[in-house]
N, C-alpha and C positions, 0 to 999 in steps of 0.2 A: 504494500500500500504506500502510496507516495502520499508526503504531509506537504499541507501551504502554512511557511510559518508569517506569522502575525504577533502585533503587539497592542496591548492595550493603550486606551490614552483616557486620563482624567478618572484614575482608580485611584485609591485612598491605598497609602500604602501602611497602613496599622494593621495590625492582625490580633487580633483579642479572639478566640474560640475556647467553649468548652467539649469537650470532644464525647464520642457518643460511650466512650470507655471512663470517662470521668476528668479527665482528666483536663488540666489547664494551659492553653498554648499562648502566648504571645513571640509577637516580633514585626519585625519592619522586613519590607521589599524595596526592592529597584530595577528598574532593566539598564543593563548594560551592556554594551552595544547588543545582540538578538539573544541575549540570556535573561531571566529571571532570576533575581539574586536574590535570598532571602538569610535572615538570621533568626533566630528564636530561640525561645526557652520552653521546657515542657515539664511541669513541674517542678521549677525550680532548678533545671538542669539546663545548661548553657547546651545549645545543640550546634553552635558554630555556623559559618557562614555557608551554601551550596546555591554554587549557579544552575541552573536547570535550562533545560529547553523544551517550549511547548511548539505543540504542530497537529495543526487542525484541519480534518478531513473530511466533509461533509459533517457528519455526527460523530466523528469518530476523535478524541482530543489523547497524541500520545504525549506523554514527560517522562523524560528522560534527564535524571538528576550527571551531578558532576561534568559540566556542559557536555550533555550528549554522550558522554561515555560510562556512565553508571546505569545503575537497575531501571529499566520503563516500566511504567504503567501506563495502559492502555483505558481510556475510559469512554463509553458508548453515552453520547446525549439522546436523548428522548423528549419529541413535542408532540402535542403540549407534556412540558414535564409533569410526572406521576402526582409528584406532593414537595413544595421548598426541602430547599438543599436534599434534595434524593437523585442519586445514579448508581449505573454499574460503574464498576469496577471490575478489570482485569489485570494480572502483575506476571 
């Protein structure tokens, strides 16, 4: 499957989540040059900085952490979406 990548414009780059496991996420993003760069904490634990890349295929959105050469996940959009923040997931 070939990806078009893309990039956001005029997103909030704060990240405050509580995850469906319990638990507590914060951190800040950036794009830099065609990467996603993020840092956070997850329960009080410094998780460091990983640039990622996203790429977008009709429905289909792959990430691929440590620009592009780390673990993908594969994720399928669905419209109209089922129910807020719900999708698959595949890894």
């Amino acid at each position: 499957m070939e990806f078009e990548q893309r990039q956001g414009h005029h997103l909030d780059p704060r990240q405050r989540r509580k995850l469906t496991s319990g638990k507590k996420f914060s951190g800040n993003w950036v794009w830099n040059k065609n990467f996603w760069c993020r840092n956070g904490i997850l329960d009080g634990k410094e998780l460091g900085t990983d640039c990622q890349i996203f790429e977008i295929d009709g429905t289909s959105v792959r990430m691929a952490r440590e620009k592009g050469k780390g673990s993908t996940t594969i994720y399928s959009l669905q419209y109209p979406a089922p129910a807020p923040n719900t999708f698959s997931c595949y890894t």
